[in-house]
N, C-alpha and C positions, 0 to 999 in steps of 0.2 A: 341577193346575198347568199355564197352558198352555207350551206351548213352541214357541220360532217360531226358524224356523232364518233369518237374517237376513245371510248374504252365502253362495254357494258358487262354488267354482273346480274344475273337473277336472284332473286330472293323467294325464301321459302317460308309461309305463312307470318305476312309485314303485315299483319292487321292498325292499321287506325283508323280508330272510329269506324264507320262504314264505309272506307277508302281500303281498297288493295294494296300494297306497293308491289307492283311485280319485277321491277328492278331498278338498280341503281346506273346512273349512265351520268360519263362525261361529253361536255359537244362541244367544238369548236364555231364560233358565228364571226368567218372571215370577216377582219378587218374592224371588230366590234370588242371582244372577248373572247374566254374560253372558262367555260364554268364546268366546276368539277364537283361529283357529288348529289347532281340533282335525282328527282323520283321518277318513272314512271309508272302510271298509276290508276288504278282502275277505281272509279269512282261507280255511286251508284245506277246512274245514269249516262255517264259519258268516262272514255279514256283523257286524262290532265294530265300536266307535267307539273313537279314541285322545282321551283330554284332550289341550291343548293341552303341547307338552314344556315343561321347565323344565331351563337348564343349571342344573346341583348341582356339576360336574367342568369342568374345562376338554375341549369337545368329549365331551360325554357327558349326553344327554339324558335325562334322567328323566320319569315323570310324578306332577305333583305335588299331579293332584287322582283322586282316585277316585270313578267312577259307583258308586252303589246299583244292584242289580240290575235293580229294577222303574224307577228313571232312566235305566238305560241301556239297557234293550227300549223303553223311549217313547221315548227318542233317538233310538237306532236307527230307528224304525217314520218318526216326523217327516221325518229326513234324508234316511232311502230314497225317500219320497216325494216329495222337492224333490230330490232327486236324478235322478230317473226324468222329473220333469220338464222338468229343466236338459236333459237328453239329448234328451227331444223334439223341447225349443228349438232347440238345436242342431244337431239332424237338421233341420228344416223350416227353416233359415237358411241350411243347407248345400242342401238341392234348391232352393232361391229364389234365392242365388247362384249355381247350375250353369246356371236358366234363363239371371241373369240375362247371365253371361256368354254363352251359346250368342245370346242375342237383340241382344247388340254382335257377334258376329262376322257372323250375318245382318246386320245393315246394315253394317257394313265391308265386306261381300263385295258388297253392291249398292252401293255404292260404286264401289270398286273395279271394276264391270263398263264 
């Protein structure tokens, strides 16, 4: 079945409990669903994925779908890899803005002379 992870966002310090969340992510699971919302997540011990919550309580989020095991080591394996690639993107966006800042203030400073 393939699966394609189809929007993600990082997040900056998601502490719960002793679980990370290092970003949020939607994935599509051809011909099954397409869940939006979910976590992933670094856990003590291992990288997880959270389903997307579902309030049941007033302020009390449940989850209201459960992965299968072997759905949710090919989740996991998909996201970490669109995941590791989001961060590249974002590292090589961040030194291409530092140039390109540093390349306005050289000519601001000629300029200025």
């Amino acid at each position: 079945m393939p699966i394609k992870v189809t929007g993600i966002r990082t997040v900056k310090d998601a502490q719960v409990g002793e679980n990370v969340i290092l970003a949020y992510f939607d994935v599509h699971l051809e011909g099954i669903m397409e869940l939006r919302g979910c976590a992933y997540v670094k856990g003590r011990e291992k990288i997880e994925i959270w389903a997307p919550p579902c309030a049941r309580k007033a302020n009390e989020p449940e989850r209201a779908i459960r992965f299968s095991p072997s759905l949710r080591r090919a989740v996991v394996r998909v996201v970490g890899d669109a995941y590791r690639a989001f961060e590249r993107e974002q590292a090589a966006n961040d030194v291409g803005l530092s140039a390109m800042v540093e390349l306005v203030r050289e000519i601001e400073a000629r300029y200025a002379a």
